[in-house]
Backbone as a chain_set.jsonl record, in Angstrom:
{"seq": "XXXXXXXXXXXXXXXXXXXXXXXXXXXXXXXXXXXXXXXXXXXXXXXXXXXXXXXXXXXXXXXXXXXXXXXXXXXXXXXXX", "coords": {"N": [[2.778, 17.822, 3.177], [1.331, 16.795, 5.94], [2.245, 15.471, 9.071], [2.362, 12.41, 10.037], [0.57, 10.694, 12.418], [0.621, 7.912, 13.951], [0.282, 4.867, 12.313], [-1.214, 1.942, 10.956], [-2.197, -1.274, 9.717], [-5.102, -2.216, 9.645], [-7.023, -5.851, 10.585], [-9.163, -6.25, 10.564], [-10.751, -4.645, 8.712], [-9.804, -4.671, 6.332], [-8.192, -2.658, 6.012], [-5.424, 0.033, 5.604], [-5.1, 2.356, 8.206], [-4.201, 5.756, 9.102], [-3.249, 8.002, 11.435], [-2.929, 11.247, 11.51], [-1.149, 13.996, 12.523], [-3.075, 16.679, 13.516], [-5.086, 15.296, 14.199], [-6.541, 14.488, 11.902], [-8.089, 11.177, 10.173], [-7.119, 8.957, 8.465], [-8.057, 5.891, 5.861], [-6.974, 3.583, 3.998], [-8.512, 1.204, 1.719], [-6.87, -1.242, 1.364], [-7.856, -3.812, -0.506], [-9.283, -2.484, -2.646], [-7.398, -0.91, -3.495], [-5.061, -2.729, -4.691], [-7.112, -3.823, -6.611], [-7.081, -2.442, -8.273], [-4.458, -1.087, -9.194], [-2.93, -3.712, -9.517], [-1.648, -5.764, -11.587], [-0.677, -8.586, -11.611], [-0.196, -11.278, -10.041], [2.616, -11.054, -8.582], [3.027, -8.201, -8.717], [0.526, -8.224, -6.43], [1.164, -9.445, -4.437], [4.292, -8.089, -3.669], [2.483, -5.495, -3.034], [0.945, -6.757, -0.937], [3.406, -7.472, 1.385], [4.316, -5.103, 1.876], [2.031, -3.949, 2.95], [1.645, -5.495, 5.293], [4.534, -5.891, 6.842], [5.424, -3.016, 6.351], [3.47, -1.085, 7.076], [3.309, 1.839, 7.047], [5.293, 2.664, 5.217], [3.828, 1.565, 2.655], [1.272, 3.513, 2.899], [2.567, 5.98, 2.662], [3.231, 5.246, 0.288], [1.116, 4.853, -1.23], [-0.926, 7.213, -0.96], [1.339, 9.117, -2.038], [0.902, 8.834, -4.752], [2.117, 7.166, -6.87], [1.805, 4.422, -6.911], [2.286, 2.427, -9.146], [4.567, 3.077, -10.729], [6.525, 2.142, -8.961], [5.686, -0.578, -8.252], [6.088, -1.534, -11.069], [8.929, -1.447, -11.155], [10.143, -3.066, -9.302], [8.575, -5.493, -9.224], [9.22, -8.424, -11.587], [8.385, -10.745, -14.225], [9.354, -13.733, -14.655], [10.059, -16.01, -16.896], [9.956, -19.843, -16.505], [11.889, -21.815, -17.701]], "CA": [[1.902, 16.861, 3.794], [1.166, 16.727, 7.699], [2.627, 14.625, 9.925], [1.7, 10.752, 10.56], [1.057, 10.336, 13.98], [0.238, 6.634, 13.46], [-0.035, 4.214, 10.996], [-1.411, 0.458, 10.989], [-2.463, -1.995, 8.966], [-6.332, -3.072, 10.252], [-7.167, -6.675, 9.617], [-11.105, -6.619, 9.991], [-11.189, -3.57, 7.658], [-8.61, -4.855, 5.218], [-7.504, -1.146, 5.397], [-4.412, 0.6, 6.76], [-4.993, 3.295, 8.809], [-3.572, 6.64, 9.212], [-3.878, 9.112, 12.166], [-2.326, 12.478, 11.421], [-0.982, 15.136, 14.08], [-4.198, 17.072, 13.828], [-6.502, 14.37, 14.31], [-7.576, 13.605, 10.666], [-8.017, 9.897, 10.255], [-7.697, 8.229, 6.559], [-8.082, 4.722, 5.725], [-6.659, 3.401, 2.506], [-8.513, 0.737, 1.604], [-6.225, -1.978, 0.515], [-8.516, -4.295, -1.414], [-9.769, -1.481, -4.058], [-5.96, -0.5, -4.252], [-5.146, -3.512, -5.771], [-7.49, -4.373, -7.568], [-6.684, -1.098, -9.135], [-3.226, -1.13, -9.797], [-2.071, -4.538, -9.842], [-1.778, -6.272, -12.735], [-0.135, -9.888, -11.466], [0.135, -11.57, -8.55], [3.859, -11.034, -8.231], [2.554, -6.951, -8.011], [-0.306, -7.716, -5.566], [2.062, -9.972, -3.405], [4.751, -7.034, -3.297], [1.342, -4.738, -2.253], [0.583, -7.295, 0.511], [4.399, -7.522, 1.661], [4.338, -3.866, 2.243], [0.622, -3.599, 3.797], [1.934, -6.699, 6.567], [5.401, -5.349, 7.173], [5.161, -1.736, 6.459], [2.44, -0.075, 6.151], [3.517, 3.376, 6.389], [5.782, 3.228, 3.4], [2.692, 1.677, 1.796], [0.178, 4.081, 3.136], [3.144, 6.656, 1.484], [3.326, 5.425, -1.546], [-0.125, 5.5, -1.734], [-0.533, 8.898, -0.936], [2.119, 10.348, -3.403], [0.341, 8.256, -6.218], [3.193, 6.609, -7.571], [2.242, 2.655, -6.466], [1.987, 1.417, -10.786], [5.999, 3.057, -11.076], [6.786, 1.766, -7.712], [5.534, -1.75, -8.611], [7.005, -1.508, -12.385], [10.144, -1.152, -10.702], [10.297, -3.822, -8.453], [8.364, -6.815, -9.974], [9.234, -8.443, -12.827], [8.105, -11.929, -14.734], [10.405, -14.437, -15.462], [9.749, -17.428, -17.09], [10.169, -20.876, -15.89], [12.608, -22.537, -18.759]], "C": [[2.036, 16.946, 5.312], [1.614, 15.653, 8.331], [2.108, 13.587, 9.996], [1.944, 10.695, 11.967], [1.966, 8.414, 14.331], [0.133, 5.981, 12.648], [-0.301, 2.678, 11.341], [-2.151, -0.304, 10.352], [-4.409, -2.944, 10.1], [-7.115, -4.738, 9.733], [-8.851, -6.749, 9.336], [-11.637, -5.883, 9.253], [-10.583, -3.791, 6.253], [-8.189, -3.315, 4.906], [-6.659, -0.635, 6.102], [-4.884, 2.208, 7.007], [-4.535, 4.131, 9.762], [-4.577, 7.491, 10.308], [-2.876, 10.444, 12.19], [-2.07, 13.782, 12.814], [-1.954, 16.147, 14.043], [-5.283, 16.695, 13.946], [-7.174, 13.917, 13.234], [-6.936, 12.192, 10.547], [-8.367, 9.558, 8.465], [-7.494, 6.799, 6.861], [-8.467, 4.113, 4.042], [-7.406, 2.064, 2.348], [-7.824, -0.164, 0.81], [-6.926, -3.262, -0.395], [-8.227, -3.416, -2.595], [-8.257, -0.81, -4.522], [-5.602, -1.473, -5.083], [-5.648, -4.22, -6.582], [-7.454, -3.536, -9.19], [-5.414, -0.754, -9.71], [-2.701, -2.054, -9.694], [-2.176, -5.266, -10.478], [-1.441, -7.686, -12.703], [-0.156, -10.255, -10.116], [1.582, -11.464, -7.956], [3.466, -9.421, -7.975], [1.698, -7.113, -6.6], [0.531, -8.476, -4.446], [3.545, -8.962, -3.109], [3.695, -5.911, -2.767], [1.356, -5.398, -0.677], [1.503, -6.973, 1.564], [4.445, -5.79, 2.317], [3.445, -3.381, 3.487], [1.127, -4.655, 5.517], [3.151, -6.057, 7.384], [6.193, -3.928, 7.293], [4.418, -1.011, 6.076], [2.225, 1.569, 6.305], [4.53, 3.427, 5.183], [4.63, 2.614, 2.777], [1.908, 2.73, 1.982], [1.627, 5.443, 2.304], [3.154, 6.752, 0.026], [1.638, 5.875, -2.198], [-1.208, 6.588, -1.807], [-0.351, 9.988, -1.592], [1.919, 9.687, -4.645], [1.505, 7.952, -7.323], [3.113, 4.925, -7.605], [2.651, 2.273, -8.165], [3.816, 1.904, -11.164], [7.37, 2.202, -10.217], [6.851, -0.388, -8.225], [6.08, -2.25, -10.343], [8.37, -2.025, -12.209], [10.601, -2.813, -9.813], [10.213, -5.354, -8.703], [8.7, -7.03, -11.454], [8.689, -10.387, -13.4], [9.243, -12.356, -15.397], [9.898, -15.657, -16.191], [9.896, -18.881, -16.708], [11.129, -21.579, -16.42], [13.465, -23.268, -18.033]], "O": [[3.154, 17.236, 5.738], [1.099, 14.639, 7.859], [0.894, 13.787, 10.046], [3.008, 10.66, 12.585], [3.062, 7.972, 14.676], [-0.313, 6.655, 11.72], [0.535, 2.182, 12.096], [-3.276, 0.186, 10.446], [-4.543, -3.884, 10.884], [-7.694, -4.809, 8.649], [-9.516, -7.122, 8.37], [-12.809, -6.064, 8.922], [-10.877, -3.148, 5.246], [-7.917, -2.875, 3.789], [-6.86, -0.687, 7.316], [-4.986, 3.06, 6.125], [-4.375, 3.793, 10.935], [-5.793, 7.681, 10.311], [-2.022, 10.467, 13.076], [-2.797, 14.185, 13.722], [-1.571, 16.902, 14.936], [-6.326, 17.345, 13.87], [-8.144, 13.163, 13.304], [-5.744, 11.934, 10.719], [-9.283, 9.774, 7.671], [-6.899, 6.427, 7.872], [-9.449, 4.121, 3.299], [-6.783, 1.342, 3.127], [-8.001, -0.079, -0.405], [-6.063, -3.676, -1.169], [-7.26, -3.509, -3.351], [-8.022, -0.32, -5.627], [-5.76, -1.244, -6.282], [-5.08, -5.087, -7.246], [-7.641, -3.772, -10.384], [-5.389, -0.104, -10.755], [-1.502, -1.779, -9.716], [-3.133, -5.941, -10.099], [-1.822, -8.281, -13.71], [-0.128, -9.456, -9.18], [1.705, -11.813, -6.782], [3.588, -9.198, -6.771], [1.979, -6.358, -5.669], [0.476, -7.886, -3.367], [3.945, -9.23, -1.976], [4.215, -5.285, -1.844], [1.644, -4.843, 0.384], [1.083, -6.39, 2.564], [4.691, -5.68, 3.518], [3.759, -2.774, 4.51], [0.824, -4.285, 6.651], [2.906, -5.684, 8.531], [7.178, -3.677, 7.987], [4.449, -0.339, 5.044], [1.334, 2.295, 5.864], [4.437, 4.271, 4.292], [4.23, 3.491, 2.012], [1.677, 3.153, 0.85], [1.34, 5.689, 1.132], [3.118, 7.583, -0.882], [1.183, 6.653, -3.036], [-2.132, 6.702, -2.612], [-0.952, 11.04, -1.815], [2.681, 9.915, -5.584], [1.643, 8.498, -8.417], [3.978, 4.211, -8.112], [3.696, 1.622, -8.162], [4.411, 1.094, -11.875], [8.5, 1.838, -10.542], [7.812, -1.133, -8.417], [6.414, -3.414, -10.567], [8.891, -2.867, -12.94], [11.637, -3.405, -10.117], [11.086, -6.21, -8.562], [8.558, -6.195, -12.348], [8.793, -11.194, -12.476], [9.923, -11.819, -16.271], [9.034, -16.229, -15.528], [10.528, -18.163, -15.933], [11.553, -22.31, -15.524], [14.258, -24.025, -18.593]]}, "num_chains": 1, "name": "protein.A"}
């Protein structure tokens, strides 16, 4: 993979975007990501958490197409009892 020059989280696009050391520009939209892989709000609130406070390991993960093992991993449901 090529270098990240840049990386930032845009709020009027809801998308983080990437500027690479040869000038290509991507932009992940984070909406359509989770509405795509997150299954709970305890997943899409670990998504957000990422997109606010880092969004180059998000814009990574989402990348190397791993977010649904990533978020498996991480969140879990407990019950209230």
């Amino acid at each position: 993979m090529r270098k990240i020059v840049s990386c930032e989280f845009n709020m009027d696009t809801a998308c983080v975007e990437l500027r690479l050391e040869d000038g290509t520009l991507f932009s992940i939209d984070c909406t359509a990501v989770e509405n795509e892989v997150a299954n709970s709000m305890y997943q899409r609130s670990e998504l957000d958490w990422l997109i606010y406070n880092d969004p180059l390991a998000y814009a990574e993960l989402i990348l190397n197409g791993a977010p649904e093992l990533y978020l498996k991993a991480v969140t879990q449901k407990t019950p209230l009892d």
